[in-house]
C-alpha positions in Angstrom: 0.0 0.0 0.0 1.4 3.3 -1.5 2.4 5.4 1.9 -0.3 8.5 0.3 0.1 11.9 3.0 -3.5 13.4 2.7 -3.0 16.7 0.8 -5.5 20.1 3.1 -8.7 19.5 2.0 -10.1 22.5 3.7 -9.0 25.9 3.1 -7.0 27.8 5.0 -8.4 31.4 4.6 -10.6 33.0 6.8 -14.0 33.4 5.0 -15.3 30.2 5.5 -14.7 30.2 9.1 -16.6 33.6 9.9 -19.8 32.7 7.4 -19.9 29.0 9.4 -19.5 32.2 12.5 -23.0 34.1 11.3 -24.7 31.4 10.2 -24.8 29.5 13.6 -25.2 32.6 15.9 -28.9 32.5 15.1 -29.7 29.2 16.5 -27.2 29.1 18.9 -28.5 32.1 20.5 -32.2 30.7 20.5 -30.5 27.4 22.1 -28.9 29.8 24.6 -32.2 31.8 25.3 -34.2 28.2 26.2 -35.2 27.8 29.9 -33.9 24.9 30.0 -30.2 26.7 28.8 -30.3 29.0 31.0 -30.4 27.0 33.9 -27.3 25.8 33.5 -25.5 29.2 33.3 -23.8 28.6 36.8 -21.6 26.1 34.9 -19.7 28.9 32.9 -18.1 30.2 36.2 -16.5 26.6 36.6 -16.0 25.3 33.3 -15.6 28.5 31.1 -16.7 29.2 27.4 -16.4 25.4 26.2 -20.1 24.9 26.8 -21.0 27.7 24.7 -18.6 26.5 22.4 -20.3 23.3 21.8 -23.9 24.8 21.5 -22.4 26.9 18.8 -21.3 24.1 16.9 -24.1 21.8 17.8 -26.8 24.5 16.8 -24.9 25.1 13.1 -24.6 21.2 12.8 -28.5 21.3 13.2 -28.8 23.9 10.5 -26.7 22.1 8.1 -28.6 18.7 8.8 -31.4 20.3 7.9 -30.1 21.4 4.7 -28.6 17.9 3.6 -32.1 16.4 4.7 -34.0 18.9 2.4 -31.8 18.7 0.0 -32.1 14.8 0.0 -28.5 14.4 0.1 -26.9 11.3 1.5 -26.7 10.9 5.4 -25.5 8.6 7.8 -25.6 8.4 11.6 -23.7 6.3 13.7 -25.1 6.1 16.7 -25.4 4.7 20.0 -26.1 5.0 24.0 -23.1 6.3 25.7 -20.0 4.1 25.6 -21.9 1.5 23.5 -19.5 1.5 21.0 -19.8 4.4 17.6 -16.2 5.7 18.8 -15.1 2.2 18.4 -16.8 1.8 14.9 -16.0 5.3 13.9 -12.0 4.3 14.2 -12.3 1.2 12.3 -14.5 2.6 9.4 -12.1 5.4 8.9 -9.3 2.9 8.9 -11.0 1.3 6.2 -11.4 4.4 4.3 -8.2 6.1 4.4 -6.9 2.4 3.2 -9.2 3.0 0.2 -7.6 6.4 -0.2 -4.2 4.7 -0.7 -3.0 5.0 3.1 -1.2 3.1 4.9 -2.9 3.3 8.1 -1.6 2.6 11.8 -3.3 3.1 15.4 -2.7 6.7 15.1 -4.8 7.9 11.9 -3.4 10.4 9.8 -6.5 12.3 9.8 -8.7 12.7 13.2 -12.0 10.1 12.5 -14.0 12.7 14.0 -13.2 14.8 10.8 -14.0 11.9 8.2 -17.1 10.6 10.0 -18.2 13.9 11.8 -18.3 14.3 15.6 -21.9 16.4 15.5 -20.9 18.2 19.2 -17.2 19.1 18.2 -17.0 19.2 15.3 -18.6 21.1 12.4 -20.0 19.1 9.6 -19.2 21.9 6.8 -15.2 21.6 7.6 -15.2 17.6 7.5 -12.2 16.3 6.0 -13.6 15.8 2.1 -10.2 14.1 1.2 -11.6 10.9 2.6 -14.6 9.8 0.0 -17.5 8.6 2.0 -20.4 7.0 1.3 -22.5 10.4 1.5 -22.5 12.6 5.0 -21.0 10.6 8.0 -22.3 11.6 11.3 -21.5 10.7 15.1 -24.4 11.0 17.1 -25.8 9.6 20.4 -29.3 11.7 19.8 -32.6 10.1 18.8 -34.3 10.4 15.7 -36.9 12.3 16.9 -34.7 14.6 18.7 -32.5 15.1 15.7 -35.8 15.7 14.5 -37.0 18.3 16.4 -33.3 19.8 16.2 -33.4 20.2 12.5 -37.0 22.4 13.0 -39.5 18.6 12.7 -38.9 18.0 8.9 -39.6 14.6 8.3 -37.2 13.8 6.4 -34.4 12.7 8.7 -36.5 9.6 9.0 -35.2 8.6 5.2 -31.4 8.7 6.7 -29.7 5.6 7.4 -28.6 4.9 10.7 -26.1 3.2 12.2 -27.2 1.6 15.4 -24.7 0.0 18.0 -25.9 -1.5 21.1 -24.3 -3.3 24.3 -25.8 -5.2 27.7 -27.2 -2.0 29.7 -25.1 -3.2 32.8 -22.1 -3.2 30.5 -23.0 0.5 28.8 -24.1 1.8 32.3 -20.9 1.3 33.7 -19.0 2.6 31.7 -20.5 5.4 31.1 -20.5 6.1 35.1 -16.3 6.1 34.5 -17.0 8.7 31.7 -19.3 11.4 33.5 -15.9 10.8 36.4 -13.8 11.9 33.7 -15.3 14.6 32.2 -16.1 18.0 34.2 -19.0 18.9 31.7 -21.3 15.9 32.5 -23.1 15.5 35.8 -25.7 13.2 37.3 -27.7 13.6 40.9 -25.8 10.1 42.3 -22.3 11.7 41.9 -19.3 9.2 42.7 -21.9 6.5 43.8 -21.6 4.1 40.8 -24.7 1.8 42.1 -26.8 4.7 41.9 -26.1 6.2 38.9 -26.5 3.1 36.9 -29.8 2.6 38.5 -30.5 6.2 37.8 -29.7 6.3 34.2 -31.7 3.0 33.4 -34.8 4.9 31.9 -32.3 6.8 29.2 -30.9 3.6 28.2 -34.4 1.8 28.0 -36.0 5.2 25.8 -32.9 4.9 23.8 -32.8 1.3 22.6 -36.6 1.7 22.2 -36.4 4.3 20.3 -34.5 3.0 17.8 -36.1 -0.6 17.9 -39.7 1.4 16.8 -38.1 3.4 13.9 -36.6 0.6 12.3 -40.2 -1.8 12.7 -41.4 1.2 11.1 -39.2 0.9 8.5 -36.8 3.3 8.7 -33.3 2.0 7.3 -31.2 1.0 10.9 -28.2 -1.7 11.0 -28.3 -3.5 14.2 -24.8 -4.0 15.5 -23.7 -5.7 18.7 -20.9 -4.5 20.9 -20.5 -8.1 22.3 -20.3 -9.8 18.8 -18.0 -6.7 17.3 -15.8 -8.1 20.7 -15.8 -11.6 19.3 -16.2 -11.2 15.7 -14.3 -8.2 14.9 -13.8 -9.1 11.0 -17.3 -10.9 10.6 -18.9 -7.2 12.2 -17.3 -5.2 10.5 -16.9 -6.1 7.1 -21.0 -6.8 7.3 -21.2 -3.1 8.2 -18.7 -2.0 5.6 -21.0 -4.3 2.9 -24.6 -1.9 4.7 -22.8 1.3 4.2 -21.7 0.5 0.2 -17.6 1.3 1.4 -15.4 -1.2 -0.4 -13.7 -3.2 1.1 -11.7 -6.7 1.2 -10.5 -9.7 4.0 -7.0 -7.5 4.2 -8.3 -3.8 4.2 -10.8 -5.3 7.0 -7.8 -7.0 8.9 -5.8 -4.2 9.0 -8.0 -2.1 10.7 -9.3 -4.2 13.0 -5.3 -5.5 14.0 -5.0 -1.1 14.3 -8.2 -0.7 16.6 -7.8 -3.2 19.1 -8.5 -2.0 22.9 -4.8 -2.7 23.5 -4.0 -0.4 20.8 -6.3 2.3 21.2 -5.5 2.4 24.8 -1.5 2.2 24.4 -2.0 5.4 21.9 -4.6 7.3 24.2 -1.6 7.1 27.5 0.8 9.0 25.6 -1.0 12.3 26.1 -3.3 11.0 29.2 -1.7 12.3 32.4 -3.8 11.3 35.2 -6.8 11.8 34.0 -9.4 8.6 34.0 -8.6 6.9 30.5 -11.6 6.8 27.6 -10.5 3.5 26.4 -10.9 2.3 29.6 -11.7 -2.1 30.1 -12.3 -2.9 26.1 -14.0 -5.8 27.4 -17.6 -7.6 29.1 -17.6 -8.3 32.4 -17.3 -4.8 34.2 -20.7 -4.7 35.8 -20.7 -7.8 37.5 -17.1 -6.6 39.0 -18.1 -3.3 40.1 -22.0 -3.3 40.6 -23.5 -4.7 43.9 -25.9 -8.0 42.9 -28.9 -6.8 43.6 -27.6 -3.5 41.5 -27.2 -6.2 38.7 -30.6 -7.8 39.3 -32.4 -4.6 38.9 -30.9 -3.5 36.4 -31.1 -6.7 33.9 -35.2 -7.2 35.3 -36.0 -3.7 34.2 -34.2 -4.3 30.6 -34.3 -7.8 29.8 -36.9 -7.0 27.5 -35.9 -4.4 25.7 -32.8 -6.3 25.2 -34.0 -9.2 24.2 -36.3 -7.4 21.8 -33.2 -6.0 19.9 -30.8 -9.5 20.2 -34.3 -10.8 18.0 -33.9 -8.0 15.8 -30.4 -9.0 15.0 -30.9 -12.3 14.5 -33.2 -11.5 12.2 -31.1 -9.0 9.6 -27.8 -11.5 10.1 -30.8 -14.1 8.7 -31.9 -11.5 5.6 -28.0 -11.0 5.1 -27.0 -14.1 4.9 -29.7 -15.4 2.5 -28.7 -12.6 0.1 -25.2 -13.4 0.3 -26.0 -17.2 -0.5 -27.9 -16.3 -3.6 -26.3 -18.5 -6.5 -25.0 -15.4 -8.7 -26.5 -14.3 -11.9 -24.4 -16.1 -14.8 -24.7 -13.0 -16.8 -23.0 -10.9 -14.0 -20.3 -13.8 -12.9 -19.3 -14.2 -16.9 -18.9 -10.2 -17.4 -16.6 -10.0 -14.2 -13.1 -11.2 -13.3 -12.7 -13.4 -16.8 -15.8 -15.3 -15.9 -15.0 -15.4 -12.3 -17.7 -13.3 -10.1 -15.6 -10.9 -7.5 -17.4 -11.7 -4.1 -16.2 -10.3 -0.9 -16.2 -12.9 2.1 -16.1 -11.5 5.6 -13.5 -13.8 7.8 -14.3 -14.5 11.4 -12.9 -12.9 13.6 -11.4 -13.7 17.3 
């Protein structure tokens, strides 16, 4: 693989910067305005201007959302709960594409993923990194549809966007999402450094989230079901089944490659290097948390109030992995295998991974 630098695909002048400036000031000032805003003013005394910062970006994300949706342009979501896994996938599908870009990739992208597939609360979606083809517009998200929805001023046409859905064991998510509101000053919760109460406190947001999605895809909006636990223990199966959904080429090595790059161990050797002593993002990479950290009857509650839900989306699953692999067991056209590949038909085989 050629060792390709990616030339600056965004221009360095100034104009674009201060038009992306007055078109978000609108809509971020009527976020700012809300009652619901401007109850949390006290937090600008302790953590300065980078809330503001984000509602600037968040509220000209929305804007341009809304334009792509009316537009009917392309869009993608990858979503999730919090710490369910769309960091995770966001990593390897850039992997992927770079590789398709001619290169060479390691741990350490070349380009920041949260530039290729857009991180909608840092990042703004007009400055992505268009050096990097895509299938369409990328976007991070953890919001629902109907809250990116109402964001975008209720046209419904976000529902015709695809979306990306990853999902993990609530014990597993809740968990480790308790270590992320430790580590970041801009997220609190009424439990504080209590872990067995915050996960039984944030049960109903993971039970409206996985619902959520669950009801827009029975009706019939375009979601892709992926598991956190089989991505764990079937890394190249997952992913190059993902890669096939989102129309990204791909092959057994490009696939390899970035899932050898994105490993836990990886990810989490790269993220020490400019840690300190702060509480690590890539913290376990692993199941089995909860049942370390929570108490039992923690555990107990927690899998009673979801088990449901949970099993409601594992069926869902099993269901498109069935559709998929009918389709990819289809005897091919003869026409199609004799015009390809001197007679041989090119079919991409996703490897099982450990």
């Amino acid at each position: 693989m050629n060792k390709t630098m990616p030339p600056n695909s965004r221009p360095s002048t100034l104009s674009p910067l201060l038009k992306i400036m007055r078109e978000g000031a609108i809509p971020a000032l009527r976020l700012l305005t809300r009652p619901c805003t401007l109850v949390q003013f006290p937090r600008l005394f302790r953590e300065g201007l980078a809330p503001v910062e984000r509602m600037f970006i968040q509220a000209h994300n929305n804007r341009e959302i809304g334009r792509l949706v009316r537009q009917g342009a392309p869009v993608t979501f990858v979503c999730s709960f919090a710490r369910s896994g769309n960091t995770w996938m966001c990593y390897l599908l850039s992997d992927v594409l770079l590789q398709n870009q001619g290169i060479e990739t390691t741990t350490e992208l070349p380009i920041d993923p949260n530039k290729i597939i857009t991180h909608y609360y840092q990042e703004f979606i007009v400055r992505r990194n268009t050096f990097v083809k895509t299938p369409g517009n990328m976007i991070k998200t953890h919001d629902l549809i109907p809250k990116l929805q109402e964001k975008i001023g209720g046209d419904p046409g976000v529902r015709r966007c695809k979306y990306l859905y990853l999902f993990r064991s609530p014990e597993e998510s809740l968990v480790s999402m308790f270590h992320l509101y430790q580590r970041e000053i801009y997220l609190h919760s009424k439990s504080g450094s209590d872990i067995d109460l915050f996960c039984l406190e944030f049960i109903p947001g993971w039970l409206e989230h996985a619902t959520s999605y669950l009801d827009a895809l029975d009706q019939g909006v375009d979601v892709h079901l992926v598991s956190y636990h089989q991505l764990l223990r079937q890394a190249d199966f997952i992913l190059s089944d993902t890669l096939r959904w989102l129309g990204i080429p791909h092959n057994e090595a490009s696939v390899a490659r970035a899932n050898s790059n994105m490993r836990f161990e990886n990810l989490k050797n790269m993220e020490a290097k400019t840690l300190g002593d702060r509480i690590p993002f890539f913290r376990r990479g692993c199941d089995g948390a909860s049942g370390l950290e929570l108490k039992p009857e923690t555990l107990s509650k927690i899998r009673d109030a979801t088990r449901h839900v949970f099993a409601r989306a594992n069926d869902r699953l099993a269901a498109q992995s069935s559709r998929a692999q009918a389709g990819r067991i289809m005897p091919p056209d003869p026409a199609e295998a004799g015009a390809s590949n001197n007679g041989q038909a090119k079919v991409i085989v996703a490897s099982s991974g450990s």
